[in-house]
TIKELUM-773658 format. One record per residue (C-alpha): residue number from 0; chain; x, y, z. Coordinates in steps of 0.25 Angstrom, whole numbers, padded with zeros to 4 digits. Each point is the difference from the previous one (the first is absolute). Example, Ala and Ser with C-alpha at 12.3 -4.5 7.8 and 13.67 -1.06 7.14 Angstrom:
# residues 2
+-----+----+-------+-------+-------+
!   i ! ch !     x !     y !     z !
+-----+----+-------+-------+-------+
!   0 !  A !  0049 ! -0018 !  0031 !
!   1 !  A !  0006 !  0014 ! -0002 !
+-----+----+-------+-------+-------+
//
This chain:
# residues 333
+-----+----+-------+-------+-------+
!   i ! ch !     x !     y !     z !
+-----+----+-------+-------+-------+
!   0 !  A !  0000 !  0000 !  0000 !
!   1 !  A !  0004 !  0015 ! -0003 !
!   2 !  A !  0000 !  0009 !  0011 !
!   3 !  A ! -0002 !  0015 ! -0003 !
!   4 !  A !  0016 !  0004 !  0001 !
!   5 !  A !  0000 ! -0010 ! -0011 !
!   6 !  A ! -0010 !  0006 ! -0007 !
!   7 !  A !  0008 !  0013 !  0000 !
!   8 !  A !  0013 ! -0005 ! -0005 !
!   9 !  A ! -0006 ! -0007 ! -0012 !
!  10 !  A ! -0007 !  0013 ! -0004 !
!  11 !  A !  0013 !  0006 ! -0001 !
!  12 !  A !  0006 ! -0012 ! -0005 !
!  13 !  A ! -0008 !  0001 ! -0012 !
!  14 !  A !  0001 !  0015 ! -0002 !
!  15 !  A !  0014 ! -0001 !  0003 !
!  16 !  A !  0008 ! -0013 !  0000 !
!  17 !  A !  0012 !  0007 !  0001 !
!  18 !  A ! -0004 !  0006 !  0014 !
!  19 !  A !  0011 !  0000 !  0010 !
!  20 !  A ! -0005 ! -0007 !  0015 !
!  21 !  A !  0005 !  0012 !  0004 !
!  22 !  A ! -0011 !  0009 ! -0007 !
!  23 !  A ! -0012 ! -0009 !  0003 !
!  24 !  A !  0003 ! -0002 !  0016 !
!  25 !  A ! -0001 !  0016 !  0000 !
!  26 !  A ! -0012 ! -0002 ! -0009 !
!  27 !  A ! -0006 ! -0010 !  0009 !
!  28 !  A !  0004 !  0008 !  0014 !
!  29 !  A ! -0010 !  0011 ! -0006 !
!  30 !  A ! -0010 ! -0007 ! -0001 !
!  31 !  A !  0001 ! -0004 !  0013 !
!  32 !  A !  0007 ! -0014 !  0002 !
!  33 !  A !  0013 ! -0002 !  0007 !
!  34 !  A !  0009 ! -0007 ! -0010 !
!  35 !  A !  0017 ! -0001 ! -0002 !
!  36 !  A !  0005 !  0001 ! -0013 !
!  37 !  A !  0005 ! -0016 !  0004 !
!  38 !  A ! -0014 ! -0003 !  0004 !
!  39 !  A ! -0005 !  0004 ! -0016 !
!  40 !  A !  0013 ! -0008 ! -0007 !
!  41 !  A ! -0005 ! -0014 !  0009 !
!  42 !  A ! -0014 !  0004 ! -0004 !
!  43 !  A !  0003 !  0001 ! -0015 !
!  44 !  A !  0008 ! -0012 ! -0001 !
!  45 !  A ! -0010 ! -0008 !  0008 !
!  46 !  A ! -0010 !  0005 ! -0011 !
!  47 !  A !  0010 ! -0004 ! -0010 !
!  48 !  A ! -0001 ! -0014 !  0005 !
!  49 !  A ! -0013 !  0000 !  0003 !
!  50 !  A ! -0001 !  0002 ! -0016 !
!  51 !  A ! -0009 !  0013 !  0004 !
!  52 !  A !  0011 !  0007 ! -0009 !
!  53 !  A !  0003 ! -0008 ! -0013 !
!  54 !  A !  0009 !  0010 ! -0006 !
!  55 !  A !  0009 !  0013 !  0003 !
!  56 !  A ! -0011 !  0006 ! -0009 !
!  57 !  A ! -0009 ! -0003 !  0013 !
!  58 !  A ! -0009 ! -0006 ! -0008 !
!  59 !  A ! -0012 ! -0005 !  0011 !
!  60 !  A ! -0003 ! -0017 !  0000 !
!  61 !  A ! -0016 !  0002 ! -0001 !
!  62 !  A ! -0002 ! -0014 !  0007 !
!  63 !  A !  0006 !  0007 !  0012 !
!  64 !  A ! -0004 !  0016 !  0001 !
!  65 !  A ! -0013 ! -0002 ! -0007 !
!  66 !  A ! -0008 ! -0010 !  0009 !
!  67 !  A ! -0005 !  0010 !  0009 !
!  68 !  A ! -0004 !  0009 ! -0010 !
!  69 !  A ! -0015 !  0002 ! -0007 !
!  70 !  A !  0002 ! -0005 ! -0015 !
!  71 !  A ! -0013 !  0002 ! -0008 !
!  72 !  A ! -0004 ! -0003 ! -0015 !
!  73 !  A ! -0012 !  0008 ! -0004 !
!  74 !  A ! -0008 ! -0003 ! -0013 !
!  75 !  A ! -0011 !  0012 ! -0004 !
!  76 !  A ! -0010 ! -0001 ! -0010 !
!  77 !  A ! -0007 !  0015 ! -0006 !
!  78 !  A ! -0012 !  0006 ! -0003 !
!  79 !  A !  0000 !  0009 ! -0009 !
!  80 !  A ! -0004 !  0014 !  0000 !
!  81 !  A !  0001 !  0014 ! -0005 !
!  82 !  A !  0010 !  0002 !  0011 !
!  83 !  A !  0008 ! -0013 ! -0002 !
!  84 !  A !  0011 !  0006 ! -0009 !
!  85 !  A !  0005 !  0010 !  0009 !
!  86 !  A ! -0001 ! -0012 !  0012 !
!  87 !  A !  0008 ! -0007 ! -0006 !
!  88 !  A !  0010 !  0010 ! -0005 !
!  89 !  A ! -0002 !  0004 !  0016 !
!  90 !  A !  0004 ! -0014 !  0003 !
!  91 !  A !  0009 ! -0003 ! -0008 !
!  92 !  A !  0011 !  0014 !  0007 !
!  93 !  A ! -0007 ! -0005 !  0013 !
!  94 !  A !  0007 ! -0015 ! -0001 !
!  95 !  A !  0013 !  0007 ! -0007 !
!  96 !  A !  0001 !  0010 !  0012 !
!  97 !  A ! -0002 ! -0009 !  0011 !
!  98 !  A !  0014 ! -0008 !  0007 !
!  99 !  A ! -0009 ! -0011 !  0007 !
! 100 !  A ! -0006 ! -0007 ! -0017 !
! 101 !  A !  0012 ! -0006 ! -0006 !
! 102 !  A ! -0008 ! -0007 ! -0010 !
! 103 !  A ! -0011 !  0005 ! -0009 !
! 104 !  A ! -0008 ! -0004 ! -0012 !
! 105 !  A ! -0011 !  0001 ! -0010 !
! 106 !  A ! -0006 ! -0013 ! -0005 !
! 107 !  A ! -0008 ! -0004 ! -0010 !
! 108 !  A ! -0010 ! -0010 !  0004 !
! 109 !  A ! -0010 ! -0002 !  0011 !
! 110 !  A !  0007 !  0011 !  0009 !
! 111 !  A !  0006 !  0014 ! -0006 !
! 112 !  A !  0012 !  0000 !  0010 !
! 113 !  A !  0008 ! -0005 !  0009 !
! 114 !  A !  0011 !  0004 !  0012 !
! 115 !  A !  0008 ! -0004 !  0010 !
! 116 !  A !  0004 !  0008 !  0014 !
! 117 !  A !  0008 ! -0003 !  0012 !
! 118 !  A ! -0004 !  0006 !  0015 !
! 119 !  A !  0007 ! -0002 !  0011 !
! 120 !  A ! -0013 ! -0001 !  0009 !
! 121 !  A ! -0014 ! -0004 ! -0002 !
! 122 !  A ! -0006 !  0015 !  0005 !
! 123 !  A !  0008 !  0006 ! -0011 !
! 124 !  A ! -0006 ! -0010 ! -0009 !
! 125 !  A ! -0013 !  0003 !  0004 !
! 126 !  A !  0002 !  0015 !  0001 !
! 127 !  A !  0006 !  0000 ! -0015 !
! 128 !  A ! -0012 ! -0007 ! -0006 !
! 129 !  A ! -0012 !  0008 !  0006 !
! 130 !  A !  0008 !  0012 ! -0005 !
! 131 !  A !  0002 ! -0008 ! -0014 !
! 132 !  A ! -0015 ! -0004 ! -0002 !
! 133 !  A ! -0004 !  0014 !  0006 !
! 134 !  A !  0007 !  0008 ! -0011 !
! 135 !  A ! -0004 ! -0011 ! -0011 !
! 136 !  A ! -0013 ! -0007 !  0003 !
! 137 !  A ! -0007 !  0006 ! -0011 !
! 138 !  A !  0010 ! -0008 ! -0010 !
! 139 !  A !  0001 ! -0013 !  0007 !
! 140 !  A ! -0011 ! -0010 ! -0004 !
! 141 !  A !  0007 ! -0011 !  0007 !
! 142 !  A !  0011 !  0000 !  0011 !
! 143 !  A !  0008 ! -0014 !  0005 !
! 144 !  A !  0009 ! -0001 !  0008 !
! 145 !  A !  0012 ! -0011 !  0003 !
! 146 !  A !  0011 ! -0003 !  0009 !
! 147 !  A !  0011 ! -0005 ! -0007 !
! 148 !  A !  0015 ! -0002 !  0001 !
! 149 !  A !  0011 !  0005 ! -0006 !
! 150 !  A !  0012 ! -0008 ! -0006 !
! 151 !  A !  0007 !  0012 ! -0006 !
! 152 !  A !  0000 !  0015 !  0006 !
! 153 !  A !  0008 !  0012 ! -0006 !
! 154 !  A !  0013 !  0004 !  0011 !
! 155 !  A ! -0007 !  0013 !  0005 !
! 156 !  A ! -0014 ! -0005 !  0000 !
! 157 !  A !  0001 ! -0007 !  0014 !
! 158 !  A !  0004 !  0009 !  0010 !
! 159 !  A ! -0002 !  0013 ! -0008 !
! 160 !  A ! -0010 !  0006 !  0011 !
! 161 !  A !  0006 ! -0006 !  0012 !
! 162 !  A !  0009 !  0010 !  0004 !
! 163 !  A ! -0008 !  0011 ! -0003 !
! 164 !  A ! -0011 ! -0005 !  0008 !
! 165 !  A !  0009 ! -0004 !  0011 !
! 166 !  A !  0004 !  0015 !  0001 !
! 167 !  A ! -0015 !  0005 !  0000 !
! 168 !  A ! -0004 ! -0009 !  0010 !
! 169 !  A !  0011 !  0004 !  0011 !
! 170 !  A ! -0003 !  0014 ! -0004 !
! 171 !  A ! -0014 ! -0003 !  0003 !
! 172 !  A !  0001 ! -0006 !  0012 !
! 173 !  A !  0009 !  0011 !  0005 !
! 174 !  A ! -0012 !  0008 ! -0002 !
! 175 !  A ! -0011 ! -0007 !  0005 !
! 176 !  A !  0009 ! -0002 !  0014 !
! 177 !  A !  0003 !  0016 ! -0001 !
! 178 !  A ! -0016 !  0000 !  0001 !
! 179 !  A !  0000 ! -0007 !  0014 !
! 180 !  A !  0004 !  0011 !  0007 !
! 181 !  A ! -0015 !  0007 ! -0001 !
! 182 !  A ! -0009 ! -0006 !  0009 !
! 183 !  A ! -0011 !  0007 ! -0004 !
! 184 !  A ! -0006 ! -0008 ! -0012 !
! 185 !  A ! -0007 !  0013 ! -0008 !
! 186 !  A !  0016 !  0006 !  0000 !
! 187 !  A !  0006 ! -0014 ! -0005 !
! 188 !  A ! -0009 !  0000 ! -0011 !
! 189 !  A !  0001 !  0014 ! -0004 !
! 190 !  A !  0016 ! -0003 !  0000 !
! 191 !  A ! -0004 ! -0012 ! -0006 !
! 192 !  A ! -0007 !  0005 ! -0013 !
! 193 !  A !  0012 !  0011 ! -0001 !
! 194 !  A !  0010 ! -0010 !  0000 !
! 195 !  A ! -0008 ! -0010 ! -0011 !
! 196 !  A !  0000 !  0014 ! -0008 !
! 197 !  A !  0014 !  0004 !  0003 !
! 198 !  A !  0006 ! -0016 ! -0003 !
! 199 !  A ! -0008 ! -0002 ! -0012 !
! 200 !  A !  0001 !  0014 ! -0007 !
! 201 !  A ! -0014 !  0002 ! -0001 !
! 202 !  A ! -0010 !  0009 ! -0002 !
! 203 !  A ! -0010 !  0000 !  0011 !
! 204 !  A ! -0004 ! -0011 !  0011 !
! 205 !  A ! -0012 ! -0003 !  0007 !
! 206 !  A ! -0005 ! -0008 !  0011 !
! 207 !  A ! -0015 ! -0003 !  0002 !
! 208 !  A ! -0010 ! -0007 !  0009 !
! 209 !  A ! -0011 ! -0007 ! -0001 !
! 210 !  A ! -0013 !  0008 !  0007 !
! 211 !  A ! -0008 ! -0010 !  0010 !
! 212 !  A ! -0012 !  0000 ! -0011 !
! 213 !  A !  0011 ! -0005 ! -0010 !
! 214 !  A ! -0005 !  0007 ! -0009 !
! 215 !  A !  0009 !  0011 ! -0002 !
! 216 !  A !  0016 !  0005 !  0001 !
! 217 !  A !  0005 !  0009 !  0010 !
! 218 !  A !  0012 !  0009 ! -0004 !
! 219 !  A !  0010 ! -0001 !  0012 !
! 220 !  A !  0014 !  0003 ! -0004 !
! 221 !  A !  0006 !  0004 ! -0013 !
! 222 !  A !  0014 !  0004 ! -0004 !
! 223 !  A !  0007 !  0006 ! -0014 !
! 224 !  A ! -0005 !  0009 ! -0010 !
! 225 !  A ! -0015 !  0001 !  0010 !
! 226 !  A !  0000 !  0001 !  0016 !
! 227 !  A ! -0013 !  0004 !  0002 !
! 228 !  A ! -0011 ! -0011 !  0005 !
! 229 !  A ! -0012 !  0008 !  0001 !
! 230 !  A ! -0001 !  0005 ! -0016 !
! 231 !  A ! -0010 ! -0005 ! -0010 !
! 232 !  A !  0003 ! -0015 !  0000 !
! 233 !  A !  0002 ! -0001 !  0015 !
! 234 !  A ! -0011 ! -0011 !  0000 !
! 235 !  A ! -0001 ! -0009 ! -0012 !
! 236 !  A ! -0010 ! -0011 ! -0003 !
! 237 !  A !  0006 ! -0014 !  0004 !
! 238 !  A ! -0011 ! -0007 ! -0012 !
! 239 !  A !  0004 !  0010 ! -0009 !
! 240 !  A !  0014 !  0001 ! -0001 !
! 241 !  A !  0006 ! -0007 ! -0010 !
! 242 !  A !  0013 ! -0002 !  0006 !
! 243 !  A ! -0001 !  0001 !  0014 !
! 244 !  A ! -0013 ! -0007 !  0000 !
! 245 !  A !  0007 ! -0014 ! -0005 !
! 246 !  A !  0011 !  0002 !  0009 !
! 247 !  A ! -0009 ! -0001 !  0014 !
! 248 !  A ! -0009 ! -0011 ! -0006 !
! 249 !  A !  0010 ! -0010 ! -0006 !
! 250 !  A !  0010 !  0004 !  0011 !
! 251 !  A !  0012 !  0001 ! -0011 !
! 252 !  A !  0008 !  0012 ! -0007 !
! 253 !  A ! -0005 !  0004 ! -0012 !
! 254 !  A !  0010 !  0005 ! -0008 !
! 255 !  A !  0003 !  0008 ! -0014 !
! 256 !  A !  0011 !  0007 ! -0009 !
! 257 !  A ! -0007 !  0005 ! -0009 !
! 258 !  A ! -0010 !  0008 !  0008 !
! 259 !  A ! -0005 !  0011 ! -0012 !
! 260 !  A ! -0005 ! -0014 ! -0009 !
! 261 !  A ! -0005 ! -0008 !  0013 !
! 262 !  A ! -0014 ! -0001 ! -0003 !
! 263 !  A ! -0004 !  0000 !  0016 !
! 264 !  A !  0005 !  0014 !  0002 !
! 265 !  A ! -0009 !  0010 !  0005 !
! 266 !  A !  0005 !  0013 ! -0006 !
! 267 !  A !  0010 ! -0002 ! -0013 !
! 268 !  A !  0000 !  0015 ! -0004 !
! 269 !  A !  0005 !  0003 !  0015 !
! 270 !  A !  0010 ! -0011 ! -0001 !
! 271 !  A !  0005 !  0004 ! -0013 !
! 272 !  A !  0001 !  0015 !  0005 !
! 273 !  A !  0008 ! -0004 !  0012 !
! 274 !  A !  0009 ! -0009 ! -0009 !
! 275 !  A ! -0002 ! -0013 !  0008 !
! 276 !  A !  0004 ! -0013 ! -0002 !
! 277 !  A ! -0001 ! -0011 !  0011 !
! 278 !  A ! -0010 ! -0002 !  0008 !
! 279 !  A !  0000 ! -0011 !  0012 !
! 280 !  A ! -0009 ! -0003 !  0011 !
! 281 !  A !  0001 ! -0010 !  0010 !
! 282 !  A ! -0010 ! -0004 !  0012 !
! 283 !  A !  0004 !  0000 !  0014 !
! 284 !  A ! -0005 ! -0011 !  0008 !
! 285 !  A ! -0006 ! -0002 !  0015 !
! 286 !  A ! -0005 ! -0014 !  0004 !
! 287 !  A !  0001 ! -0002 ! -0014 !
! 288 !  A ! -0010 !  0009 ! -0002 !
! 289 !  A !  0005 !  0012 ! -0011 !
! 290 !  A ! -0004 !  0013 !  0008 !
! 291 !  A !  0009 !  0010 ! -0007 !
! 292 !  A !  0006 !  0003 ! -0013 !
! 293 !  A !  0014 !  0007 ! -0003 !
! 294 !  A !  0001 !  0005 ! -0015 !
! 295 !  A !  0012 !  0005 ! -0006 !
! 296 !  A !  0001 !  0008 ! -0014 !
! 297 !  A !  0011 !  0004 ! -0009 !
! 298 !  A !  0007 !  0006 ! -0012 !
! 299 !  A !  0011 ! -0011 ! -0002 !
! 300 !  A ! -0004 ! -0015 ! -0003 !
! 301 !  A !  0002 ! -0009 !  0012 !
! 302 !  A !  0007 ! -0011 !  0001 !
! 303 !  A ! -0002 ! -0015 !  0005 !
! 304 !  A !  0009 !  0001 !  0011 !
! 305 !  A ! -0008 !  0015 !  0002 !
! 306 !  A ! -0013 ! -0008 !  0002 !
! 307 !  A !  0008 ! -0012 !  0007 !
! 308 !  A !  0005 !  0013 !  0010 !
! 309 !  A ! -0014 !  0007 !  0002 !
! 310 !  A ! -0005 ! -0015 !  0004 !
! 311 !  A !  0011 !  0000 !  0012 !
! 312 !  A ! -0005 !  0015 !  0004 !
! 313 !  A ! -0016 ! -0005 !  0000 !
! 314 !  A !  0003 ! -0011 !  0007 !
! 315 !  A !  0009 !  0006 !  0011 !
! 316 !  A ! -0013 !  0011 !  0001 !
! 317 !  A ! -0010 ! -0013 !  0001 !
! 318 !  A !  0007 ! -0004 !  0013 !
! 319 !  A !  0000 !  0014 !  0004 !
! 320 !  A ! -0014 !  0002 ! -0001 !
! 321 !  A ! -0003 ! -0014 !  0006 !
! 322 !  A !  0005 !  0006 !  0015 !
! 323 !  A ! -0006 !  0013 ! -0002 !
! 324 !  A ! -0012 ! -0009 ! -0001 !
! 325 !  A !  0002 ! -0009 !  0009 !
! 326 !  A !  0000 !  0011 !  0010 !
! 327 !  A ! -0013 !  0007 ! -0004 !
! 328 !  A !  0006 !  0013 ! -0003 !
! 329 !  A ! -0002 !  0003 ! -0013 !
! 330 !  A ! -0015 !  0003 ! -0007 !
! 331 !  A ! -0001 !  0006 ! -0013 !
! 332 !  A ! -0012 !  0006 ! -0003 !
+-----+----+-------+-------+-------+
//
């Protein structure tokens, strides 16, 4: 088994497998982990001999770095449209741009195309395809799904991701344990929203609660480009929101990149004056029960690992919100 200083010496193995120990010991301290520059040469021969490296080219045996990683082959049939030309064209710069499909293509036959992508955990797995069939349900007829294994991977493809998102998760879990500190719930999740807008670049982020009829929204803290919580959309319609709506009833993110063309969005004219992009929402659960929403816009794209890392923030509110509960002080009306 691979632990995570592993992890981290093969990523920079494969960018770099010229890298002294030297270099990658310093990397690995910043991240963290307490490690000698003879501590990193044992490590990398024991993966020499392990056959985990086949090669000074660090090129990655797939029978041993990929079998804890989530390999799907997905087949999609079409129906066509007006709009089913510029989908696919969508489609097509949405497979090319993302680092996480190395393999697609069109078919002729029963299905119209097919790809292959590697995760490295089943919630981003999940999270990627809600965001998938969100932007291109209208152009998907038919959607399966496989697990399958792979006998050959490109070098870079395995551990790509891994670094980065071991950096964003310690930087992550700096934060959150920063946000101990405020004993007082409303302050930690006011600190809380600015920090999500801070981290992930963003535009605007909101936190909402379910009212008692739940029937309704309540505006409680905001952060970014708008601050106020008692303006025009202070209250919103839990049954009528698109967005938010799905969030609380299925108790999972809803996701989106392409938030101007997303068909569930409220107010495209607003989001194209504004210049957004990405739009993500996520539950926050008590008893398992969704009893708030927090929703986070921006102008730039966001990433699998940005989705993955919100998921770490809403969870960490979750148990915040469970103690709050639990000791009767917080009602939202």
């Amino acid at each position: 088994m691979l632990d995570e200083i592993d992890k981290v010496i093969l990523s920079y193995l494969v960018k770099n497998s010229r890298i002294s120990s030297l270099e990658i010991r310093k990397e690995i301290n910043n991240l963290g982990f307490t490690i000698t520059d003879r501590a990193v040469r044992h490590r990398i021969v024991g993966l020499v001999k392990k056959k985990v490296v086949l090669g000074y080219s660090a090129i990655l045996n797939p029978e041993l770095t990929t079998n804890n990683k989530v390999n799907r082959t997905i087949l999609l049939k079409f129906k066509y449209s007006k709009n089913s030309e510029n989908l696919i064209k969508l489609l097509k710069e949405y497979v090319q741009e993302s680092s996480f499909y190395i393999y697609a293509s069109k078919l002729n036959g029963d299905f119209n195309w097919i790809y292959h992508f590697v995760f490295d955990s089943i919630e981003q797995y999940e999270i990627e395809s809600i965001n998938f069939l969100n932007r291109f349900g209208e152009l998907i007829s038919d959607f399966r799904t496989y697990e399958s294994i792979n006998l050959k991977l490109s070098p870079y493809s395995v551990y790509d991701n891994d670094l980065e998102g071991i950096e964003r998760k310690t930087k992550v879990f700096q934060i959150l344990n920063s946000l101990k500190r405020y004993d007082n719930l409303n302050d930690r999740l006011q600190r809380t929203v600015e920090y999500v807008v801070k981290y992930f670049n963003a535009y605007f982020a909101r936190i909402r609660f379910v009212d008692k009829n739940k029937t309704n929204l309540i505006l409680r803290f905001s952060a970014g480009k708008y601050t106020r919580i008692d303006g025009e959309f202070s209250k919103v319609s839990l049954h009528d929101s698109l967005q938010l709506g799905p969030a609380i009833r299925k108790k999972k993110p809803f996701v989106t990149n392409d938030l101007p063309h997303d068909p569930l969005t409220r107010h495209p004219d607003w989001v194209k004056k504004e210049k957004l992009l990405s739009f993500a929402a996520y539950p926050l659960l008590y008893k398992q029960e969704a009893v708030a929403v927090l929703a986070i816009f921006s102008r730039k794209k966001f990433s699998t690992i940005d989705f993955e890392m919100l998921g770490i923030f809403c969870d960490q509110l979750s148990k915040d919100l469970t103690g709050f509960f639990d000791a009767k002080e917080f009602l939202c009306n």
